[in-house]
C-alpha positions as CSV (number, residue, x, y, z in Angstrom):
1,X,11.3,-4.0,-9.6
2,X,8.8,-3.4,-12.7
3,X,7.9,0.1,-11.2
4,X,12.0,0.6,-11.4
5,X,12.0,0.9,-15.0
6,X,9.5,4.2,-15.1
7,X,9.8,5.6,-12.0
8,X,10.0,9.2,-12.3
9,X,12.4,9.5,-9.0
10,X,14.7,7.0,-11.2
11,X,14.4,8.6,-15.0
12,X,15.2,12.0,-13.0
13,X,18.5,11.3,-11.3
14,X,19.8,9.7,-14.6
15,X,19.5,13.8,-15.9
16,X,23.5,14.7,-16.0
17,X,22.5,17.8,-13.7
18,X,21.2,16.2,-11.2
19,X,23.6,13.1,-11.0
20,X,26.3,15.8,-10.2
21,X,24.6,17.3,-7.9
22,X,23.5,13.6,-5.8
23,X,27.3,12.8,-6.4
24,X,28.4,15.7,-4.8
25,X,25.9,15.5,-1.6
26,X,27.3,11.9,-1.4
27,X,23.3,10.7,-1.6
28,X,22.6,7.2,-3.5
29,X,19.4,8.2,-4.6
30,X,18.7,4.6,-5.8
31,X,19.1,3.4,-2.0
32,X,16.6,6.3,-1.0
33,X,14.0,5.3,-3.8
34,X,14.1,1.3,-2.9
35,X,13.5,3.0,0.6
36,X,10.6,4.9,0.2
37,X,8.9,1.9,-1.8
38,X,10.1,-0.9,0.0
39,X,9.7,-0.1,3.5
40,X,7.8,-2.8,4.8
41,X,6.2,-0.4,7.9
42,X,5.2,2.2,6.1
43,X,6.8,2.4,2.3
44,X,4.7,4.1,-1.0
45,X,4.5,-0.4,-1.9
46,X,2.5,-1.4,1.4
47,X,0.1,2.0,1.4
48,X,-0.6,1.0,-2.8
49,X,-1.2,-3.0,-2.0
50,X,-3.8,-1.5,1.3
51,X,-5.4,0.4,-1.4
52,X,-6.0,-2.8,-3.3
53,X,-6.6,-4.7,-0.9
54,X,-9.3,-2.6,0.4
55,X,-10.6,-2.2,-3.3
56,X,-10.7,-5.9,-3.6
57,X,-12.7,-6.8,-0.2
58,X,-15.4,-3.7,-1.8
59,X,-15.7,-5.0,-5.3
60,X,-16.3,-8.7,-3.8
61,X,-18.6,-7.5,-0.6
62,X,-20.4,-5.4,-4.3
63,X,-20.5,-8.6,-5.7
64,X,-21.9,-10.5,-3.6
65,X,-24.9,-7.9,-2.9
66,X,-25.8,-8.2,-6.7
67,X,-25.8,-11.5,-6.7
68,X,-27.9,-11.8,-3.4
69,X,-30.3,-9.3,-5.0
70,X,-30.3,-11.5,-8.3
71,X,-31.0,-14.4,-5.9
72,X,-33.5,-13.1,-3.8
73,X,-35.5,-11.4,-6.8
74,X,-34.9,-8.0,-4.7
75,X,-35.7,-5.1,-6.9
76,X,-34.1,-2.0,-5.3
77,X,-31.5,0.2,-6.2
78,X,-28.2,0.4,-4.7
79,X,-27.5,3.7,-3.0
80,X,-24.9,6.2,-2.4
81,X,-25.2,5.2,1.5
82,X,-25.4,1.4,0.8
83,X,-22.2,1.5,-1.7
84,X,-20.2,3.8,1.7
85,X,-21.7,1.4,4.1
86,X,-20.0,-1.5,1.8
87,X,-16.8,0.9,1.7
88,X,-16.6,1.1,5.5
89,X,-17.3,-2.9,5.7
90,X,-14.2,-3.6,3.6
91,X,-11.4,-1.3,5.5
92,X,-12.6,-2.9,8.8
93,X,-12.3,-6.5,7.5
94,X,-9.1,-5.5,5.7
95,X,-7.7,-3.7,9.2
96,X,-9.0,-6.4,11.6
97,X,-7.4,-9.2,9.1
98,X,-4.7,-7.8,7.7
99,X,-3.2,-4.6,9.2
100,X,-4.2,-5.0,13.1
101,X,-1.2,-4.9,15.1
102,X,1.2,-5.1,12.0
103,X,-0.2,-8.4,11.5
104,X,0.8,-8.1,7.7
105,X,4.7,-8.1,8.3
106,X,4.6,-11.8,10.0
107,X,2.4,-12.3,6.7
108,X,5.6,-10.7,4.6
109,X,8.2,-12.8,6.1
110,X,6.3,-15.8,5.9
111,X,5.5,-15.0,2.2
112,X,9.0,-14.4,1.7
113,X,10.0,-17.6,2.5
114,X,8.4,-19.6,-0.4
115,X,9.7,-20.6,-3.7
116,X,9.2,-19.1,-6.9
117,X,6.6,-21.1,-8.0
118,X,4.6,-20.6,-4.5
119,X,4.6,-17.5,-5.3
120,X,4.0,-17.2,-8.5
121,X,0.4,-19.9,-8.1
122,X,-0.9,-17.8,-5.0
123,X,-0.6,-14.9,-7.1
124,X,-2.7,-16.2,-10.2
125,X,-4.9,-17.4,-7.4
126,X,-5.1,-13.8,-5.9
127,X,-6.3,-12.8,-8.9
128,X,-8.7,-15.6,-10.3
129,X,-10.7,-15.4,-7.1
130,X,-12.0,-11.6,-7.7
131,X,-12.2,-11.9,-11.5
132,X,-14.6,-15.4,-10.9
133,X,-17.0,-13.7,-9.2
134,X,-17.3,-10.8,-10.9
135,X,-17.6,-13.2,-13.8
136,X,-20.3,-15.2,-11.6
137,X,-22.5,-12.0,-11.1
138,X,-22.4,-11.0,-14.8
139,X,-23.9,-14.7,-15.3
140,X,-26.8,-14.2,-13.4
């Protein structure tokens, strides 16, 4: 709904020119845009939150490493192969957990289903748990 208030699809139809011309094609453009974003199988929303997802399980599978290396007193480098090894680790947890079988639309309707302020404290919670271990390996 944010996304609503600067998406180009949306500033665009509001141009006089093209309103017409929607208007006469009978499309509801609006109804088409909610479409391509919200489509819970395959919509622009679910690709963008796999994306972060995947960037997520990376920057905490990174994290950890440093902070193994810290731990361990390990004094190597961190390569180009080790970083795409971590890259591929993170899309196979994130597809065996989360996109396997569609497994994320039973997560959808379940998530769907709480209140407000469910939502709202598994969100904060979403997002202390990267940021506290970043914060964890810039300690050590």
């Amino acid at each position: 709904m944010l996304f609503n208030k600067v998406n180009p699809g949306n500033l665009i139809q509001k141009i006089p020119i093209f309103k017409r011309r929607y208007e006469e094609l009978g499309i509801n453009v609006q109804n088409e845009i909610d479409k391509a974003f919200g489509d819970k199988k395959s919509g622009i929303s679910v690709t963008v939150a796999g994306g972060l997802l995947g960037s997520i399980v990376f920057l905490l599978l990174f994290d950890i490493s440093i902070l193994l290396k810290k731990i361990l007193k390990i004094d190597t480098f961190l390569s180009v192969e080790y970083l795409f090894a971590l890259g591929l680790i993170a899309i196979t947890i994130s597809y065996l957990f989360v996109f396997k079988k569609d497994k994320y639309l039973v997560y959808f309707n379940k998530f769907e289903g709480w209140t407000r302020s469910e939502k709202r404290k598994y969100g904060w919670l979403s997002l202390m748990i990267p940021i506290a271990i970043s914060l964890l390996v810039l300690l050590f």
